[in-house]
N, C-alpha and C positions, 0 to 999 in steps of 0.2 A: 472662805476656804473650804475647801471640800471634806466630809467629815474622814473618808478614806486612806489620808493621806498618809506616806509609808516613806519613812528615814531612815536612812543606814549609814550607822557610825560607824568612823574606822578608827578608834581608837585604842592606845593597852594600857592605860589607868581609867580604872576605873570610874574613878571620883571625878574622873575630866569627863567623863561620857554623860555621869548623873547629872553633872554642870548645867552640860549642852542642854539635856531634856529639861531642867528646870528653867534655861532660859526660853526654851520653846514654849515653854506652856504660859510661862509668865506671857509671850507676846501672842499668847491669844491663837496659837495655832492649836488642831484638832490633830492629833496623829498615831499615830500609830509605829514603834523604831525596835531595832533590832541592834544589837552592837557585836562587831567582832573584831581579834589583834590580829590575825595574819593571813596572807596570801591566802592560803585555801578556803578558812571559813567567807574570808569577802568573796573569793567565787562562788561557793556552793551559796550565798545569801544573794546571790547575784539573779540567781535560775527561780530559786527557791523564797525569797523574800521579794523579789521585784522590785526593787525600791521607788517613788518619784525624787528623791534625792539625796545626793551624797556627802559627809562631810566626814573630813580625813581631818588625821591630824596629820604634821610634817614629819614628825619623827618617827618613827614604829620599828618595833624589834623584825629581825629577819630582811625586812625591806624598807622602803621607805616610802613618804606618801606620792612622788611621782610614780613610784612604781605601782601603787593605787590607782592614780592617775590612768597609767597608761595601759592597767589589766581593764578599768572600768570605759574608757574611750575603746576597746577592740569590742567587751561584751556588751556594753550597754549605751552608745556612744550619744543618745537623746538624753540621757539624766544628766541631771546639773550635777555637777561635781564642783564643791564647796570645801577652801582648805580651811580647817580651823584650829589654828596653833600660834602658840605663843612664840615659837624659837625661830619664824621665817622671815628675812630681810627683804628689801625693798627688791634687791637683783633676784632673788631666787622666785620672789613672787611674781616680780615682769615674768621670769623665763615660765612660772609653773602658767599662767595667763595664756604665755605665748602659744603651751604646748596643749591648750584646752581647757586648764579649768576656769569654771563658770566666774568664780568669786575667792578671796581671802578674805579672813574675818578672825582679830588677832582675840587671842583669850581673855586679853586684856580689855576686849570691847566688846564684851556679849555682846550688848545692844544692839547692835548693827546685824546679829544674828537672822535673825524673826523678817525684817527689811531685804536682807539679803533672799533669801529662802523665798520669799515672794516674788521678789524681781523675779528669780531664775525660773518659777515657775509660769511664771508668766511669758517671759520669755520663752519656753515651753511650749505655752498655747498657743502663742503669734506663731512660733516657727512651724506647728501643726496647721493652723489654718492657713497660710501661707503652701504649705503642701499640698492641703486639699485642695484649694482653688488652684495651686498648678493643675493638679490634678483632673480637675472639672475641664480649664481650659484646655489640658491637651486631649481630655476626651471629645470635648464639641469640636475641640481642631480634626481630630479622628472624625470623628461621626460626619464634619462638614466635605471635608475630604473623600468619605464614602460616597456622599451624595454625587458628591464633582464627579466622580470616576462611576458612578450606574448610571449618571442621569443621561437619555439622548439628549440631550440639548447640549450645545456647545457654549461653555462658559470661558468669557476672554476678560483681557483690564489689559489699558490703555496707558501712556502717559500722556500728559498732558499736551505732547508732542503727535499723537498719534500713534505712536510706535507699540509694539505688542511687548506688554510683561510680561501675562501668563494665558495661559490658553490651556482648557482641559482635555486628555486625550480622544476626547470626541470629536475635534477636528478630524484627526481622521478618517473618519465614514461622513461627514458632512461635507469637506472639502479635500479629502486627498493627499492631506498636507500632515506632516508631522509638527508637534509643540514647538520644538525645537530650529523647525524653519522658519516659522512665523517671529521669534526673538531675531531675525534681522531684517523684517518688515515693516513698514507701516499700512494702518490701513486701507489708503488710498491705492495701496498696490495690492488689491485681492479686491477691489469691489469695480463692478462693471463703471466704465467711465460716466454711461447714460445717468448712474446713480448718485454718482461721488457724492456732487453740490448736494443732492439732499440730503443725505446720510451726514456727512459733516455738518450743515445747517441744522440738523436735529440736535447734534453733539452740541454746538454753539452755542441753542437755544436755554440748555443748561445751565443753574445757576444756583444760587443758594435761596429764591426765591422758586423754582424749578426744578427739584432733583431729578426726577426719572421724566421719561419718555417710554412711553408702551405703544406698543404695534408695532413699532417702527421697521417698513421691510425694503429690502433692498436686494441685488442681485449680487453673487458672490460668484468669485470665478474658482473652480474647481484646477485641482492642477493637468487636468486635462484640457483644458483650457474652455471647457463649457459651463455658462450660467448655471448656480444654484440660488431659487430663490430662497431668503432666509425669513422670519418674520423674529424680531427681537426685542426684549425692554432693554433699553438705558439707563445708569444710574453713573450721577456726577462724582465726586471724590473730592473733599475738600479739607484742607489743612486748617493746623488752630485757629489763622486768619480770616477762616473762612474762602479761600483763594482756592480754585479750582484746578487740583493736583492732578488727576487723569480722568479716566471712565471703566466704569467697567458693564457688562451686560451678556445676557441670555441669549441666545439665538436657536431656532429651531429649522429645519428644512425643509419647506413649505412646496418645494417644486412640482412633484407631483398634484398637491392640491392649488396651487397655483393653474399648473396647466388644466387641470380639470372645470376649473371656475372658467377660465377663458372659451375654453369648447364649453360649455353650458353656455356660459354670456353669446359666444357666438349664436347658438340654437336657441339659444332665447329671442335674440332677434331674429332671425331668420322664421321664429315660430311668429314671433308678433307680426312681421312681415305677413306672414302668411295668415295671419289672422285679417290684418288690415286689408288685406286684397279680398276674403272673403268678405270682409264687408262691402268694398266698395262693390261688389260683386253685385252684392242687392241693391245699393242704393243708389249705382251710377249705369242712368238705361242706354245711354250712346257707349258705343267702341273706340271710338278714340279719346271720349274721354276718361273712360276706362283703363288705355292699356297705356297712358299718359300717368292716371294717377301711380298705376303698377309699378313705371319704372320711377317714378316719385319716393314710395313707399320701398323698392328696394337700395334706395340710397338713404333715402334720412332715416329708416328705419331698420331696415336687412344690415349696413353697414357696408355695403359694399360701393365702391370707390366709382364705379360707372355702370351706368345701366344705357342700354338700347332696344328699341324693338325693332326689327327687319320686316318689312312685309315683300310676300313673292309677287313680281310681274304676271298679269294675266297669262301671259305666255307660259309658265312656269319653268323657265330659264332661270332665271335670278332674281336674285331680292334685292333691295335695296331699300337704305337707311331712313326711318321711317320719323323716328323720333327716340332722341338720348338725353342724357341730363348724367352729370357729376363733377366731381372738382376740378376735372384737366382742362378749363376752358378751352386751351392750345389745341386740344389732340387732334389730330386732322383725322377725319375721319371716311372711311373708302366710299363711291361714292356706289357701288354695287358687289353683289358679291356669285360669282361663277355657280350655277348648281351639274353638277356633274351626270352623268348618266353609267357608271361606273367605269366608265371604260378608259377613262384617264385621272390621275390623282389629283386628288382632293384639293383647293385652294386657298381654302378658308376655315374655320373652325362652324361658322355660322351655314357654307353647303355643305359639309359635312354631315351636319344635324339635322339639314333639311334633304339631305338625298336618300338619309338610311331610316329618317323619323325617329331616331332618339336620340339624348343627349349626351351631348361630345363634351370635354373638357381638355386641357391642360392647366394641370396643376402647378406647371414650371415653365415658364415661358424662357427661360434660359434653354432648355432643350428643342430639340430639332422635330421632335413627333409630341402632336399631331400637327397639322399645317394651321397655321397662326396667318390671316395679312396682319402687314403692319406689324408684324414683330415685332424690331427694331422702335418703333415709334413709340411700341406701349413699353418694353422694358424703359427708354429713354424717360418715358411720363413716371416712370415708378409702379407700374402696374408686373405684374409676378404670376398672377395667376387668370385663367379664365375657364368662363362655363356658358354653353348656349343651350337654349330650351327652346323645342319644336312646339309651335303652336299647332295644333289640329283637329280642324274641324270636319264633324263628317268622313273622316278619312283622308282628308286633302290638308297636307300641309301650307298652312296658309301665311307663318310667318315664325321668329324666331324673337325669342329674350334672349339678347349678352347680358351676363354681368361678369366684370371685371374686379381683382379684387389686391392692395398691396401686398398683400401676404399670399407666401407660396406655401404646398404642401397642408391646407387646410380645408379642402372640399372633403371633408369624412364621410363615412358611409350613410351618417346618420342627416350630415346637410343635402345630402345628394337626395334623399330620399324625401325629405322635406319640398326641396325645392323642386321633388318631380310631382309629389304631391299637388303643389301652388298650381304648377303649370297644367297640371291636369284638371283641378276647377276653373283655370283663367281661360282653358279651352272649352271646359263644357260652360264657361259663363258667355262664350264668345258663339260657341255652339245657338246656346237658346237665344241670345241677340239676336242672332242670323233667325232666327224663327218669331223671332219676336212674340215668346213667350213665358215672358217673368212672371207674371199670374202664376203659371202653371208651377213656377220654380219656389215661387214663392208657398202655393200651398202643402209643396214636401218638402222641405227645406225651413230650418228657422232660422229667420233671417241676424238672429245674436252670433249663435253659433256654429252655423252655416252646420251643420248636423240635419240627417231624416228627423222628420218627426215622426208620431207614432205608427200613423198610415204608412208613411213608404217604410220605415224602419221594420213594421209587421209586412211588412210585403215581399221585402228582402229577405226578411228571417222564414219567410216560408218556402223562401226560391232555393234557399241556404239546408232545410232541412228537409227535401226534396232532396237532397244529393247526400243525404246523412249517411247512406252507405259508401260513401267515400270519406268520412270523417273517422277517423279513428276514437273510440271513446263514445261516452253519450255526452253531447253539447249543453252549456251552462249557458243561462242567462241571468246577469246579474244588473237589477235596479239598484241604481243607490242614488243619494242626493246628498248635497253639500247642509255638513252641520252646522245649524247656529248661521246660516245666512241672510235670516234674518234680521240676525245680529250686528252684520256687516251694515245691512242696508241702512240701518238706524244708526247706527255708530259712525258710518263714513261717507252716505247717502248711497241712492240708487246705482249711481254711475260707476263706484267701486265694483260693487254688489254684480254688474252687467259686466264690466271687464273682467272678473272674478270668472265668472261661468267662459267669458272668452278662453283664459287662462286654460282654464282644467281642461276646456273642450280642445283646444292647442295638445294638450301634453297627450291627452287620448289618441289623437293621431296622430302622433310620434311615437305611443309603445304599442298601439295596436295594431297588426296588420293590415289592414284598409277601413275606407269612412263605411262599407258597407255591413259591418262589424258592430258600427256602432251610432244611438241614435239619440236621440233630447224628447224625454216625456216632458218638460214643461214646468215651471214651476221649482226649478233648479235641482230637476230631477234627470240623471243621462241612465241609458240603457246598450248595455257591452255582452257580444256573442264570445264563448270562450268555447276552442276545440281542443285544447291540449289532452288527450287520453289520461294524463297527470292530473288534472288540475281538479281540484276538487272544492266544493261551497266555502272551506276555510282558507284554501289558497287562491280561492278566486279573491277574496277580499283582501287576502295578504296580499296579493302581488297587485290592489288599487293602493295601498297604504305604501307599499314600498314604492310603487313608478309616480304613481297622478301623484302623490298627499305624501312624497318622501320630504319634498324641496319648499324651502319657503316660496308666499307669493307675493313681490313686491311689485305693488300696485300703487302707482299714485302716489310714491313715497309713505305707503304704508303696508311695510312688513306685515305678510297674514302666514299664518299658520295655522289649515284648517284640515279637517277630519271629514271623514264621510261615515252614514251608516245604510246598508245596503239589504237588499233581500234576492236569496237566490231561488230559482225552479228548475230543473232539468229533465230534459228531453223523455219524453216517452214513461218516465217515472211521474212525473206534475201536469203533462199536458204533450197534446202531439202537434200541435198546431200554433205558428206563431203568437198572434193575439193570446193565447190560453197562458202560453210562457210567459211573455212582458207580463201581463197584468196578478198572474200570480207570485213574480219576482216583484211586483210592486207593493203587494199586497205585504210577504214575506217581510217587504222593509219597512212596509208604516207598521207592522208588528214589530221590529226592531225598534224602532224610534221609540215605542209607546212604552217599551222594557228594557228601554235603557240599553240593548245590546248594540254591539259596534253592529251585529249582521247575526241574519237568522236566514236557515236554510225552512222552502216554502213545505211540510210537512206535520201529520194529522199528529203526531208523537209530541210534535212542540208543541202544540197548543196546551199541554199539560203544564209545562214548562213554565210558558210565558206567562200560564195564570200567576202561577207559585211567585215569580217575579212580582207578578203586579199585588199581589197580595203580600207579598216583602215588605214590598214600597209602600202600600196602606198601612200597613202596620206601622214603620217607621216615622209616617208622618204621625201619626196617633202617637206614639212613641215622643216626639217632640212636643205635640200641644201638651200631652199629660206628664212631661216629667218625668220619663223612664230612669233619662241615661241619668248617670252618677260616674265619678273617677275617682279611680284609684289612683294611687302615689307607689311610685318606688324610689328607693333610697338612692343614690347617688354617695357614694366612698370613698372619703381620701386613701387610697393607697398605704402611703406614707402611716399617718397619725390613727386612721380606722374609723375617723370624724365623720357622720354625714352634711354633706355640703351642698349639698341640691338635692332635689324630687322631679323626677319625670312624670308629667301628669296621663295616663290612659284611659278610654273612651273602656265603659262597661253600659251594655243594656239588661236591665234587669223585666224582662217580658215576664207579665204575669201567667201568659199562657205554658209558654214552654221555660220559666225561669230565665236565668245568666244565660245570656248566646252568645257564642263565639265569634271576638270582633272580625275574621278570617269570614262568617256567612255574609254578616251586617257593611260592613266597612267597604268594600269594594262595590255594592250596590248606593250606599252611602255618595261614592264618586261620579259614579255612571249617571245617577238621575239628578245631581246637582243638591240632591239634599246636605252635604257635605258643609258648605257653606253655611246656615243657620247652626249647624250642630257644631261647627268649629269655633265661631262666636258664643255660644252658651258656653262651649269648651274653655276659651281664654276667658271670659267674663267669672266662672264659677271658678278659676283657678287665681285671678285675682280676688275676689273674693276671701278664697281661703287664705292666701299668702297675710291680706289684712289682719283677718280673723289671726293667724296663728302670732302674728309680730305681736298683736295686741295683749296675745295672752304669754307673750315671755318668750315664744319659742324660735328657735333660729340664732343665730343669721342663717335664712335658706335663700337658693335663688330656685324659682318655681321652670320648669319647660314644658310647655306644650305645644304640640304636633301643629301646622298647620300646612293646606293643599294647596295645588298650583292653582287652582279654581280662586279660593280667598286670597292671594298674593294678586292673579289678575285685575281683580275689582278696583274699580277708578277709586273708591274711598280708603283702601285696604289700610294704609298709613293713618288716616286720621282716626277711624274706628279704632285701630289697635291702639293709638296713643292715649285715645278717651280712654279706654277699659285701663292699660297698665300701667299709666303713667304715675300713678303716685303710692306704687307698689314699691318702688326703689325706694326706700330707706334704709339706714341701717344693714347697708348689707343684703337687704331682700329684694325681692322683685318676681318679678313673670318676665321669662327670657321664652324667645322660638326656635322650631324646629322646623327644617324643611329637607326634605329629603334629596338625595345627591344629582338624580333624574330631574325633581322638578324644577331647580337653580336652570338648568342649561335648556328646559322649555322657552322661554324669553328673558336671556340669559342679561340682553342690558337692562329693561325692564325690571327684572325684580333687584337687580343689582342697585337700582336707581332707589329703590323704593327701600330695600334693606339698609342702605347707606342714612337714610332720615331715618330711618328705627332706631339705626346703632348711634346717631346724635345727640337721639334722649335718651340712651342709657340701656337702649334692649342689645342684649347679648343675641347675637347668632349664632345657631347650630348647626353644620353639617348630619344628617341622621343617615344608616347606615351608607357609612365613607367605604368607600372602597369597591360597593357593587354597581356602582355608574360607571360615565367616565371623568377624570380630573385632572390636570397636570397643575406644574407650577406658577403657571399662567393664568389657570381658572382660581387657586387662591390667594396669587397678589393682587388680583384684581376685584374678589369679592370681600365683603366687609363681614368678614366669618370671624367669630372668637373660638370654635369650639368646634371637634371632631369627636364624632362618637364612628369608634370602628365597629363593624354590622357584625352580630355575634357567629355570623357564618366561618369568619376566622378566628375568633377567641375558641369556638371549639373545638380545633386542631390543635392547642397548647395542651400541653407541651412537647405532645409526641410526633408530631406534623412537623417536618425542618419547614416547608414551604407556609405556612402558617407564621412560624416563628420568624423566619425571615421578613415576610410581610406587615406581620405588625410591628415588628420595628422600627421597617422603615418608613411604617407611617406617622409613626412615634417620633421617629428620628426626622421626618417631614414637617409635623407638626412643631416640634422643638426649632425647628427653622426660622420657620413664618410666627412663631411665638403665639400659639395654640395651644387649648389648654387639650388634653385629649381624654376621652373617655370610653373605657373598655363596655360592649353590653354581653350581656348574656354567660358572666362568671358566675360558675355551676361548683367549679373545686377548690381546695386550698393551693394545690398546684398551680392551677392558671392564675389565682392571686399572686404566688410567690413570682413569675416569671415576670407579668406584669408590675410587679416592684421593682427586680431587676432589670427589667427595662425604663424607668423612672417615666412609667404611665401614671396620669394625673389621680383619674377617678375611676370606682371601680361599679358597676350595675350589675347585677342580676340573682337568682335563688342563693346561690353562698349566703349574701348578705340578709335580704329579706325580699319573700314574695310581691307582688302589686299588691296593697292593702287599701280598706277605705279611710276616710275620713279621719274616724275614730280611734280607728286602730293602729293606723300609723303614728297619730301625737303621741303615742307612751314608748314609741321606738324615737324621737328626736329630742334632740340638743335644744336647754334653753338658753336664753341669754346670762354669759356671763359664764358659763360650766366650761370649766380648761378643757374637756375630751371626753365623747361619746363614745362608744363603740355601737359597729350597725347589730 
């Protein structure tokens, strides 16, 4: 019983009142009582004494004890109110019961006093925490409810009929549709019919062995009546029987990047097409067998539905059908085609292209322009669209590519230009046939990536800068080569390694203006002319990262994801003559490579630079053999209690030359030159280390974290090294737990997800490290094996003055509280940002308020041993 505890008599004999307290105390209560006879003093002790409980008598001068009763249930209606009197009957006690009070207890029976008084307190406490947890519950209903109503994603539940419960006002802008229309729907009336069967068949697959389904996308019909595509998780619903009661699920609106993937997948073929035609280019010496494998290669590969080539009659009246291939085995095909002379209209889409020498299309073969034969025949086959390409050689149109294609409305600017690309090398490869000079083609030309090499490419580039007073700007030339290729080559063999430089060399003539622009040093080295008056040594290299090295490269069924590092030289500043430009851009980038930089501009001022670099680097490797680095620990703070609960481990170099450096010089050259990886392994090894060390000597329960890069997550062994070094950290409470930061999860986002989900098996916690400055949706943490958010202290330091701060960490708070996340604030500087983050019922708290990064030594006299009820940081 609590020693505070506070009684208020209502008695006017006195010797009845002393009664009461000496039965009190006989039964072992602690308390503290106050007595008064009439209506106003039990008011004024009402304010003024606070009572936890009441005992009346029945009878009292002035009033009587309902009327006790009934002032004490208006002022204080949570206190028990206890009748204790000898003169109340069984009817009057029902009714005083009925009208509220807690208990009777006749004078006759102390005993039952002290029993009673306890009940009612207790009763007290139940109905208190019963409040509170209402309370909780209808705050997470609120908070969940907030999330439904901001989040884009459109959240619905099913019954187990199909039919819609609820849907979150984000229908709306997803599908057009109000909440309220969708409650007389099911959902096989909003999803495209092509889709139903498997949207249902996902539902289906649901089970109590099965709850969820992710990814699952489908087409949704807008109330306009046009396809949105949606991508969404599924989650099953099942009653105490386990019986599968409805579904409910996420959906997000994917259409735009939907149609985006599709034009990409299109020009991805149409690039490999066109890579595959420069191959055959080199390695096939006849012309028919040549413009044979072309139309080959633009059906099993281009994607398109029919190919033909037409060649022209010596006459040069008309062409005729030379050789086709595609799925319409049926299609009758004309057996010549009319070429005009302008002076009467056009017949065909194929004289068309060969009277004017470019290329003709229709995009819609349902329309009447331009002149289609056979019209009729290809709409009837399923064909939609078409495109003819003038072969020519020498200036004499010597014959044409169709391709046909079942989709309309999808020749873009970007395939047309591709495809005139293709036809433009299948002419000059027809060209030098007719001369029968592959030798020649062959020694300018590399026969990988059908790109100049360095001779013609310098030859070009002098014919190029010879005209530089028509160039606006002074011209860049940037070298660069593919990082870590040779990485591929070992890891996946040559033939990845070879299609790999295919790839890039593909995407190069797709964002560059012409092949003469750009050329193949050798050695998985390319070389790019830039004229833009804009463009400058850092945006030349930006804008290779952003077009070649934006998009993954799936090669071979092997996802790559690769980087380039380059060196620049320009015009008249580095050199005025071709050859002097390539080789000094080349130069510029094996100085890049050597210093780690993504790109260096070719210039007498960097060499200062890149020493400093490379003397960085020496150091740091010395730095490593001899023991430099050491970590520091910061506390990690319960919120709540003030307890520390975890230590964040931090990289400190202690150079004997210049002292402590700033891990801001160190730590980003650290990345760049792959030193990262050994110093990250000393990093977890010396942090489990300590964790042993401190369990041993009493201290904790801690759980340790440290940092680790995208670099050591990549590593084929990364799992089984981290399991050696932490695994038997976890006791007790303790352990080494990691960090990875919000950018490097979504680098190879299944990959590490693969690899973090066997961490989190044995017992290593996951960290999100600063949350909030990537990108992440709900999506990215249902699907990753995270326990922990630590918000980047870039918003903790807008609390509490900042609404847009305050707002945000809430909701990441309120995010985290979702997905059952522990969360942790960094970089709390004030008492203020503590108190808000209380208020917002944030887990853990980091930064200077509580205590500095400290070493070793100095942080054990700030933690908690085993066994101590509460620290303070």
């Amino acid at each position: 019983m609590q020693p505070d505890l506070r009684v208020l008599i209502v008695e006017d004999v006195e010797t009845e009142a002393e009664l009461a307290v000496r039965q009190l105390i006989a039964d072992g209560l602690r308390f503290s009582h106050r007595i008064v006879a009439g209506e106003v003093s039990m008011r004024e002790a009402l304010h003024t004494f606070a009572p936890h409980v009441i005992l009346s008598d029945f009878t009292l001068p002035g009033f009587d004890g309902l009327g006790a009763l009934e002032i004490a249930q208006i002022e204080v209606p949570e206190v028990p109110f206890i009748f204790l009197s000898g003169t109340i009957g069984e009817e009057r006690a029902i009714d005083a019961l009925k009208r509220g009070a807690t208990d009777y207890v006749l004078k006759t029976r102390p005993a039952r006093l002290g029993p009673s008084i306890r009940r009612a307190l207790r009763e007290v406490e139940e109905r208190e925490r019963r409040r509170l947890a209402e309370l909780r519950i209808r705050e997470n209903e609120q908070r969940l409810r907030d999330i439904i109503d901001t989040s884009q994603d459109w959240i619905w539940e099913l019954d187990v009929n199909g039919r819609f419960m609820f849907s979150s006002e984000s229908v709306r802008d997803v599908l057009g549709r109000s909440p309220e229309e969708l409650g007389e729907l099911q959902f096989q009336q909003l999803i495209h019919p092509d889709d139903r069967t498997a949207f249902a068949g996902a539902l289906a697959t649901l089970d109590v062995e099965r709850h969820t389904a992710i990814g699952v996308t489908a087409r949704w019909m807008h109330s306009d009546q046009s396809p949105r595509w949606l991508e969404g998780n599924l989650l099953a619903l099942f009653s105490a029987e386990g019986r599968v009661t409805g579904f409910r699920g996420t959906s997000r609106n994917i259409t735009e990047r939907r149609q985006q993937q599709e034009r990409i997948a299109r020009l991805t073929r149409v690039l490999q097409m066109q890579s595959g035609i420069n191959a055959a280019v080199v390695r096939i010496r006849h012309r028919d067998e040549l413009l044979r494998e072309a139309c080959r290669l633009a059906q099993t590969v281009g994607g398109y539905e029919f190919a033909m080539v037409s060649l022209v009659d010596p006459d040069g009246r008309q062409a005729r059908p030379w050789h086709h291939t595609g799925t319409r085995r049926d299609l009758v095909v004309p057996k010549q085609f009319a070429i005009g002379d302008g002076t009467d209209a056009d017949s065909s889409l194929t004289g068309l292209a060969l009277r004017t020498g470019e290329l003709a299309i229709s995009s819609n073969l349902n329309q009447s322009e331009p002149p289609v034969a056979n019209r009729a025949q290809l709409l009837a086959a399923g064909f939609r669209s078409l495109v003819a390409l003038p072969l020519i050689v020498d200036g004499a149109r010597i014959g044409v590519l169709t391709l046909a294609s079942c989709s309309a409305d999808l020749l873009s600017t970007d395939e047309i230009r591709l495809l005139q690309d293709i036809i433009a090398n299948l002419s000059f490869a027809l060209q030098y046939r007719q001369k029968e000079d592959t030798v020649q083609f062959l020694a300018y030309f590399d026969p990988l990536t059908g790109l100049a090499k360095r001779s013609l490419f310098c030859e070009r580039l002098g014919h190029l800068l010879k005209r530089s007073t028509d160039i606006a700007g002074k011209p860049l030339v940037v070298a660069f080569d593919i990082d870590q290729l040779s990485r591929v080559n070992d890891s996946f063999g040559r033939l990845v390694g070879d299609l790999l430089l295919q790839r890039v060399a593909d995407r190069l003539k797709f964002h560059f203006e012409d092949d003469e622009r750009i050329g193949y040093l050798g050695n998985g080295a390319f070389v790019v002319m830039l004229t833009s008056p804009k463009t400058s040594g850092d945006s030349a290299t930006s804008l290779l990262h952003n077009t070649v090295f934006r998009d993954v490269f799936n090669i071979e069924g092997h996802p790559l994801r690769v980087s380039c590092r380059s060196g620049v030289a320009r015009f008249q500043i580095d050199g005025e003559d071709g050859g002097t430009l390539v080789q000094k851009a080349e130069a510029a980038m094996k100085q890049a490579k050597e210093a780690g930089e993504q790109s260096l501009h070719y210039h007498v001022k960097m060499h200062s630079e890149v020493s400093e670099r490379l003397a960085l680097e020496h150091k740091l490797r010395n730095a490593i053999d001899e023991r430099q680095f050491v970590l520091h620990y910061q506390p990690q703070v319960n919120v709540i209690t003030g307890r520390i609960e975890g230590l964040e481990a931090l990289l400190r170099w202690n150079d004997p030359d210049e002292g402590t450096v700033s891990p801001a010089k160190f730590l980003p050259l650290l990345e760049s030159s792959g030193l990262i990886v050994p110093v990250g392994e000393w990093v977890m090894r010396q942090a489990a280390d300590d964790s042993r060390h401190w369990r041993e000597a009493g201290i904790g329960p801690l759980r340790l974290s440290v940092n680790v890069s995208a670099l050591q997550v990549r590593r084929r062994n990364f799992v089984e090294h981290a399991l050696s070094v932490v695994r038997d950290t976890f006791v007790d409470g303790c352990g080494v737990d990691l960090e990875l930061t919000e950018s490097s999860l979504l680098q190879d986002l299944d990959g590490t997800a693969r690899k973090l989900r066997e961490l989190r098996t044995q017992g290593v916690r996951i960290a999100i490290d600063d949350f909030g400055t990537g990108y992440s949706s709900l999506g990215l943490l249902s699907s990753l094996p995270v326990d922990i958010l630590k918000i980047d202290r870039s918003f903790i330091n807008g609390l509490p003055a900042d609404r847009g701060s305050m707002t945000l960490v809430s909701s990441i708070i309120g995010l985290a509280r979702a997905f059952n996340l522990t969360v942790v604030a960094e970089g709390v500087e004030t008492q203020e940002q503590l108190d808000v983050l209380r208020g917002m019922q944030c887990d853990l708290s980091q930064g200077y308020l509580h205590c500095r990064p400290l070493p070793l030594e100095q942080i054990e006299e700030r933690l908690p041993r085993i066994g101590a009820s509460r620290h303070s940081a």
